[in-house]
C-alpha positions as CSV (number, residue, x, y, z in Angstrom):
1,X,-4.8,35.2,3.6
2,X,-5.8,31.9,2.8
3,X,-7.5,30.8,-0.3
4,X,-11.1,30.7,-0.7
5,X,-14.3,30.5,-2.7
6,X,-15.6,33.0,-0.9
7,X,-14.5,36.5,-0.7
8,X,-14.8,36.8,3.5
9,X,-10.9,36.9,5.1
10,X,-10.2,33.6,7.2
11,X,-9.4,34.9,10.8
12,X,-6.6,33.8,12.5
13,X,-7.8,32.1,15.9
14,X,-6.8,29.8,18.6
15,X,-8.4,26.2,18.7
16,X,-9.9,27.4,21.9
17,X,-12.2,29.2,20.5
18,X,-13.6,26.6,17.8
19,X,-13.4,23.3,19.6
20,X,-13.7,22.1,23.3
21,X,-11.0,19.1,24.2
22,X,-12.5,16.1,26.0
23,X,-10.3,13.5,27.7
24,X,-10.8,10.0,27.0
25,X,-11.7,7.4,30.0
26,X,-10.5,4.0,30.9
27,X,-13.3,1.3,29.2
28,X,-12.2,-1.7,31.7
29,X,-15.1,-1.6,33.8
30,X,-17.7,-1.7,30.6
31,X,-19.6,-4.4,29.3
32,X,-19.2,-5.4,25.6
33,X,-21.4,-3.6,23.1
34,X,-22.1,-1.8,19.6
35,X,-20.2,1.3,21.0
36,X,-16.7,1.6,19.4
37,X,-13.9,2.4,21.4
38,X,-10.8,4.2,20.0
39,X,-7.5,4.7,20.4
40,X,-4.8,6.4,19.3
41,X,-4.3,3.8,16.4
42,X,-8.1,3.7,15.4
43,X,-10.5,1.1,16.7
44,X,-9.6,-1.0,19.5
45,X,-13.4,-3.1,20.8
46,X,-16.6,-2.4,20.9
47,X,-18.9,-1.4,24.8
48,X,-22.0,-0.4,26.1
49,X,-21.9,2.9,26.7
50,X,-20.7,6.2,25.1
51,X,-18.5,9.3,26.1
52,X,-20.1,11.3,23.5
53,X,-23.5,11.6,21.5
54,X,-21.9,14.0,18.9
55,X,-19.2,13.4,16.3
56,X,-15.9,14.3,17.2
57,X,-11.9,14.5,16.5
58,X,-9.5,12.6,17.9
59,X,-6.1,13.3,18.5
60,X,-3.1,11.7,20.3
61,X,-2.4,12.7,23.9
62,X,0.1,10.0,24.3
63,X,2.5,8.0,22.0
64,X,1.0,8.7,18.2
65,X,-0.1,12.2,18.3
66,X,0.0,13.0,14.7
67,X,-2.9,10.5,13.4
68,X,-6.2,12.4,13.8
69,X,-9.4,10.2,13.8
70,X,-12.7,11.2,12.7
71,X,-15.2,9.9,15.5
72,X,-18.4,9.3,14.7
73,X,-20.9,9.3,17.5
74,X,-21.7,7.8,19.6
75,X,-18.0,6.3,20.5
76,X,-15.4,5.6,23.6
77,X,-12.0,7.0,23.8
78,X,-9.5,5.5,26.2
79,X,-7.5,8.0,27.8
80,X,-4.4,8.0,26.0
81,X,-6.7,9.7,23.0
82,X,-8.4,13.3,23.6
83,X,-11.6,14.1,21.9
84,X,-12.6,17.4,20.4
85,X,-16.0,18.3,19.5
86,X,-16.8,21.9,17.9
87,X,-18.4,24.6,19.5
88,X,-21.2,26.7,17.8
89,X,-19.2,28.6,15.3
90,X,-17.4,25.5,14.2
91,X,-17.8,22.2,11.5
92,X,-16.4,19.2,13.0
93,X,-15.4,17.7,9.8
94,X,-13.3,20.8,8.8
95,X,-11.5,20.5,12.3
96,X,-10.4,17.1,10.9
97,X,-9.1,18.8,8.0
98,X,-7.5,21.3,9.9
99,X,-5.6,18.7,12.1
100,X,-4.7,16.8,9.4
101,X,-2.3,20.0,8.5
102,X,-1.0,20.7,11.3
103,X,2.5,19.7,12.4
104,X,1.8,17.8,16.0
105,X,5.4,16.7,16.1
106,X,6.5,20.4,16.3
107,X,4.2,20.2,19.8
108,X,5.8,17.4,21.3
109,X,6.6,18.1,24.8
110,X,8.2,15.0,26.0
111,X,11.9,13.9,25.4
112,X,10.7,10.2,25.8
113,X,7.2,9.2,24.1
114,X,5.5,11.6,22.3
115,X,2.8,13.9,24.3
116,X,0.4,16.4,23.9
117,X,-1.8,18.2,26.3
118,X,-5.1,20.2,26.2
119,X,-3.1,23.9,27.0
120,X,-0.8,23.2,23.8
121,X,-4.1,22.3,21.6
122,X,-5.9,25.0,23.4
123,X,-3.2,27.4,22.1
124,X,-2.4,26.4,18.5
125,X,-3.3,29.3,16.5
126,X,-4.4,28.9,13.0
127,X,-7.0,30.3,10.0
128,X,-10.5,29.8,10.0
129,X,-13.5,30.9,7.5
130,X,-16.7,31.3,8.4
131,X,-19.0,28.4,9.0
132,X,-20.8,28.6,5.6
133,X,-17.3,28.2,3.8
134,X,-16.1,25.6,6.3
135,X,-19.2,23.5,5.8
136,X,-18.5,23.7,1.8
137,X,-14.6,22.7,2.3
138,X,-15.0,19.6,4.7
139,X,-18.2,18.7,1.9
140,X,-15.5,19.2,-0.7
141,X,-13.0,16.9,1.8
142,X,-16.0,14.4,2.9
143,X,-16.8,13.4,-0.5
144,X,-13.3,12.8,-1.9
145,X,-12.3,10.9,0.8
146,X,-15.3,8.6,0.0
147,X,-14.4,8.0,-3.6
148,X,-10.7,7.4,-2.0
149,X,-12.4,4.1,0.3
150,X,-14.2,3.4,-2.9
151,X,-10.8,2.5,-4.7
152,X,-9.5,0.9,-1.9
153,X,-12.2,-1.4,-1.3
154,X,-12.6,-2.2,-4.5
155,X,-8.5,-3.2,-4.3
156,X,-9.2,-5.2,-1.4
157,X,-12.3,-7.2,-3.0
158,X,-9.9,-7.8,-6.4
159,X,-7.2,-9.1,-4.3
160,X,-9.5,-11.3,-2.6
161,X,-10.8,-12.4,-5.7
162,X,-7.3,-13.3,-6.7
163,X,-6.0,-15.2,-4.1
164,X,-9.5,-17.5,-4.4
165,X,-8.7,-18.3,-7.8
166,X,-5.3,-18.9,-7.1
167,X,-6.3,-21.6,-4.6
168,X,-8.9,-23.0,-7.2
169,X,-7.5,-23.0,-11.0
170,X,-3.9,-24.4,-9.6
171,X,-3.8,-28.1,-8.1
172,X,-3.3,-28.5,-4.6
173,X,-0.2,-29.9,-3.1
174,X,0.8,-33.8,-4.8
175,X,-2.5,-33.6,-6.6
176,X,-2.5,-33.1,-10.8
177,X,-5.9,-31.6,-11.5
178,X,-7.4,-28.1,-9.9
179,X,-10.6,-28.1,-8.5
180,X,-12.1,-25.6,-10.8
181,X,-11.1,-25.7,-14.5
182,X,-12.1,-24.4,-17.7
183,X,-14.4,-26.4,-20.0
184,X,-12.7,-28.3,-22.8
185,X,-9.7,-29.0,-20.2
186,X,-9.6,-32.1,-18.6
187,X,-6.4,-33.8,-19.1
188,X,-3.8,-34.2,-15.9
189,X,-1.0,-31.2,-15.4
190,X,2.0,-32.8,-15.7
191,X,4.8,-31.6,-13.8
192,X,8.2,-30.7,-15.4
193,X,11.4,-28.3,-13.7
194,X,12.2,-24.9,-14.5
195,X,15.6,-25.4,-15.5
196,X,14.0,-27.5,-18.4
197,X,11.1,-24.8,-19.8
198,X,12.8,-21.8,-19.6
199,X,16.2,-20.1,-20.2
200,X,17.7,-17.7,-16.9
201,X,20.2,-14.9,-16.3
202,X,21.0,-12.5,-13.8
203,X,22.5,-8.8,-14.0
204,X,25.5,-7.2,-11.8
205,X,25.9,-3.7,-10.6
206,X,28.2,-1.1,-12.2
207,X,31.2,0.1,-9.8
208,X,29.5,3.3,-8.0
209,X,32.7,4.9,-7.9
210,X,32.2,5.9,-11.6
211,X,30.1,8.7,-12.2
212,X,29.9,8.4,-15.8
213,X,28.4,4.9,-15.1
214,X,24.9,6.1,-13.7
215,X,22.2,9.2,-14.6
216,X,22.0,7.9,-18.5
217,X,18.8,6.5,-19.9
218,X,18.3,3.3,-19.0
219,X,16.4,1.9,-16.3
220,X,18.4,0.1,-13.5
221,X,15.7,-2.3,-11.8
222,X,16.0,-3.9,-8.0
223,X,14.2,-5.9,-6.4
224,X,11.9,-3.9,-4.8
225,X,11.4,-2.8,-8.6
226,X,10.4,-5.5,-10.4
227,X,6.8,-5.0,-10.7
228,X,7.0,-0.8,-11.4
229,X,6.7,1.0,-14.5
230,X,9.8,3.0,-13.0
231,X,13.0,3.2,-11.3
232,X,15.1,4.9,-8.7
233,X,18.3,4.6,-10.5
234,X,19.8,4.7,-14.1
235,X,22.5,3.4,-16.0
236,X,24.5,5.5,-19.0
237,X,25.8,2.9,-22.0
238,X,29.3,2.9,-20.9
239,X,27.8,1.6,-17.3
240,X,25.9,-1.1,-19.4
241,X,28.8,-2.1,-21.3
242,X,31.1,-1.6,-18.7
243,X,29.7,-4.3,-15.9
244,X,28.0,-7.1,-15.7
245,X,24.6,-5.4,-15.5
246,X,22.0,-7.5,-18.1
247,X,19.1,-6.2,-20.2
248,X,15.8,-7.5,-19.4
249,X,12.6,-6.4,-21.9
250,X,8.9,-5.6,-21.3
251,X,7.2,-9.4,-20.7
252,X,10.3,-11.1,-19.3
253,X,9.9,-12.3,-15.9
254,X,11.3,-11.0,-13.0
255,X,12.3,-13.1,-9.8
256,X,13.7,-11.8,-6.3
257,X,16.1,-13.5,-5.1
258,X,18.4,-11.8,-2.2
259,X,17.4,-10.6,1.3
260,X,13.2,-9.3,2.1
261,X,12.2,-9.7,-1.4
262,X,13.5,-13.2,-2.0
263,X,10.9,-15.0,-4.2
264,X,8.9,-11.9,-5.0
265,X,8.0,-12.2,-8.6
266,X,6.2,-10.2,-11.8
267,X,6.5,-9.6,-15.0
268,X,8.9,-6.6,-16.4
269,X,6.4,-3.5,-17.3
270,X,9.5,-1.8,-19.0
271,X,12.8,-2.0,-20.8
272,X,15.9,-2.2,-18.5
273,X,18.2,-3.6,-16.5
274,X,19.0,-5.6,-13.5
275,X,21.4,-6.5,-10.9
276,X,22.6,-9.7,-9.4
277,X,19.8,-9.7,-7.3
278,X,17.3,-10.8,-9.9
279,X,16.6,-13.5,-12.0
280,X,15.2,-13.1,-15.5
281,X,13.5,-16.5,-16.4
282,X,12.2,-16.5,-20.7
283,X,9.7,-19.1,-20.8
284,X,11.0,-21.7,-24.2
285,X,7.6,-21.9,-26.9
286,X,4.8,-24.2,-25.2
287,X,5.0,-22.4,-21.7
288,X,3.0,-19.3,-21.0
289,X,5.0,-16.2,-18.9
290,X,2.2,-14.8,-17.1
291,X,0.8,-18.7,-16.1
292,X,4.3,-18.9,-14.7
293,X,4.6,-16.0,-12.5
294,X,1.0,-16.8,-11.2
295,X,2.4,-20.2,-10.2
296,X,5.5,-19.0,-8.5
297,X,3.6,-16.3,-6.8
298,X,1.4,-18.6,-5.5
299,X,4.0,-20.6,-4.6
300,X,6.2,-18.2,-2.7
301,X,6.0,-19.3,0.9
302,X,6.6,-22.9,0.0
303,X,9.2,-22.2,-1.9
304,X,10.9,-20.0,0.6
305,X,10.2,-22.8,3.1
306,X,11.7,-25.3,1.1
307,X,15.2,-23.8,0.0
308,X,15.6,-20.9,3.0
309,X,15.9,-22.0,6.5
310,X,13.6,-20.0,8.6
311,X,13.0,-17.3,5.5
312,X,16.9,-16.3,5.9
313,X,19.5,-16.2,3.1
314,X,19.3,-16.1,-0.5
315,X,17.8,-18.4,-3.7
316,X,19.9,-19.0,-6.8
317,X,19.6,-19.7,-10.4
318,X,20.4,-23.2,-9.4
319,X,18.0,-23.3,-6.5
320,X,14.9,-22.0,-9.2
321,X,16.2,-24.3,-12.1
322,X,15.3,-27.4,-9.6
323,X,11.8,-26.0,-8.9
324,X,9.2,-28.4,-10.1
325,X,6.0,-26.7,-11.5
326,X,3.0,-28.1,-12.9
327,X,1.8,-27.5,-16.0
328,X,-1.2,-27.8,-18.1
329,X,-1.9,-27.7,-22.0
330,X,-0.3,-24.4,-23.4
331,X,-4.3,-23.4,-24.1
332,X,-4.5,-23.9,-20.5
333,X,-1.9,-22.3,-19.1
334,X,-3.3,-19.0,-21.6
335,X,-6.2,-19.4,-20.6
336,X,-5.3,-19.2,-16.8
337,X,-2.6,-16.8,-17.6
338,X,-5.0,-13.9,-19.0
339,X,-7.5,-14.4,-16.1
340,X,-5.5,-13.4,-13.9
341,X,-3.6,-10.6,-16.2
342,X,-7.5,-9.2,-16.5
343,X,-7.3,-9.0,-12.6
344,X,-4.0,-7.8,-12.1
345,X,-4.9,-4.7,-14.9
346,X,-8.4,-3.7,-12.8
347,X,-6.3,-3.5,-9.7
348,X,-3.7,-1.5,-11.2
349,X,-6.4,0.6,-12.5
350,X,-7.7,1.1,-9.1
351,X,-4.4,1.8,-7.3
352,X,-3.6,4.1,-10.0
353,X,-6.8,6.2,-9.3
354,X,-6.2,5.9,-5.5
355,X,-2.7,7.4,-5.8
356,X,-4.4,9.7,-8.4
357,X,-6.8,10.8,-5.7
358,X,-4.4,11.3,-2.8
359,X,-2.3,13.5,-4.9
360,X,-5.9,15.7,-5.4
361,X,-5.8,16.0,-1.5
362,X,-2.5,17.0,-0.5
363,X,-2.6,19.1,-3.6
364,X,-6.0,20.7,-2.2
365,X,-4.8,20.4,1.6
366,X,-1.8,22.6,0.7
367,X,-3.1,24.6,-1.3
368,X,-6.7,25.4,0.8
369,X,-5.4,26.2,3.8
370,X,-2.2,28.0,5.7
């Protein structure tokens, strides 16, 4: 039986006999519009006419069969996409819950690209309350998912935000003054290389053959790490001691510089530490950590473009002690350097709550329904 705030049993039924399947239609012959047209990745263009008035569920027929859409009405479906709308004794929005639980893949019934067809959907059996308790669960659904977009647009909008004031408070290319600065600052950034304002070192990996070397207590950070409050991996003090595997602390900066991450950058959010593929860089007194990182993220691209042909191969301690960066004042560069920290905390805040929050649904998904 499946869990419930109410106390009638959910019958077990076949999606027959909640929702009628609809086939989508070829859109080639429409005229552009305000009508969206879907597919099985989401929207696609918008026409001038509609295959449905009422909200709806789509799901897959061909190719990705296992990302159900909520349609609302009125919208176009091209035919690789059916749409199901519910019948009488059925919510539409707790269809779209239903489908997000259910296992399409185990449907498949193509050895070649994934397919579905009405019969199998027709003929999926699964637990349903009454309509009273199905309109309160996809309310329950409906409004969680809101607060979800919330976060993420708010992530979006901060992200934005940031990359604007990255273009602005920094100088452009061969030019020593940004075009927005704060007030009391007006003197030229002068520009000085990294090899000269900062000390470097890089880690090494303990032999994996050695099992006493790994599963101790501290945090061995990768790449892909270097800007997570955790780790995959952990190193014992004999595989600290025993390899050429460096300590890093919380505030020292972290630079990629082997294979996809290469020039990724951020500042260490906990004791541990690293391999040979990154570079810890310790600003000297007079140059600000988090001004730095903002600079070299901004810089990435040029960066890679300048010392990695085509984005291939790997930067060096050498390569990033030659990097000339452009300083201001030390005020500045504080200045600077906690306007963007204050950023970089709101949208942690806000991914934090979104992760938070899609925990809360699969927890509830499971947990709701068989």
């Amino acid at each position: 039986m499946a869990k419930s705030f109410f106390y009638d049993i959910w019958e077990r039924k076949e999606l027959n006999n909640i929702l009628k399947i609809n086939s989508g239609r070829d859109y080639k012959q429409l005229n552009s519009g305000n009508i969206p047209v879907y597919g099985t990745g989401g929207y696609m263009l918008s026409v001038n006419d509609k295959l449905s008035d009422t909200d709806a569920v789509g799901i897959g027929r061909k190719g990705t069969i296992d990302k159900p859409l909520y349609l609302k009405a009125p919208f176009w479906t091209v035919d690789t996409l059916f749409y199901c709308t519910s019948k009488e004794n059925s919510d539409v929005k707790f269809i779209y819950l239903l489908f997000q639980i259910i296992n399409w893949k185990r449907y498949d019934e193509s050895t070649g690209v994934p397919s579905l067809s009405k019969n199998t959907i027709s003929n999926i059996k699964t637990y349903v309350p009454k309509i009273k308790e199905q309109d309160y669960i996809s309310k329950l659904f409906f409004s969680l998912d809101n607060t979800l977009q919330l976060h993420e647009r708010k992530c979006e909008e901060l992200a934005l935000i940031k990359q604007a004031l990255l273009q602005k408070l920094f100088p452009k290319k061969d030019e020593v003054i940004p075009e927005v600065r704060y007030k009391s600052f007006s003197a030229a950034w002068e520009q000085r290389k990294l090899g000269g304002v900062a000390k470097f070192y890089s880690g090494g990996t303990p032999s994996v053959g050695v099992s006493d070397y790994y599963d101790g207590t501290i945090p061995f950070i990768r790449s892909a790490e270097i800007n997570s409050t955790s780790t995959e991996l952990y190193l014992s003090e004999l595989g600290l001691q025993n390899s050429s595997a460096k300590m890093v602390h919380r505030g020292d900066i972290l630079y990629a510089l082997y294979g996809a991450t290469s020039g990724e950058v951020g500042i260490s959010k906990i004791n541990g530490a690293i391999n040979q593929a990154i570079l810890a860089i310790i600003p000297h007194k007079g140059y600000n950590s988090e001004f730095l990182e903002q600079w070299l993220r901004k810089n990435k691209e040029a960066i890679i473009k300048t010392y990695l042909q085509g984005g291939q191969g790997n930067l060096s301690g050498a390569i990033v002690k030659q990097i000339k960066v452009s300083f201001p004042s030390f005020d500045e560069q504080q200045k600077i350097g906690k306007s963007f920290q204050k950023i970089d905390s709101l949208i942690t805040l806000h991914q934090r709550k979104l992760e938070k929050l899609k925990q809360l649904k699969k927890f509830l998904l499971q947990n709701m329904f068989i």
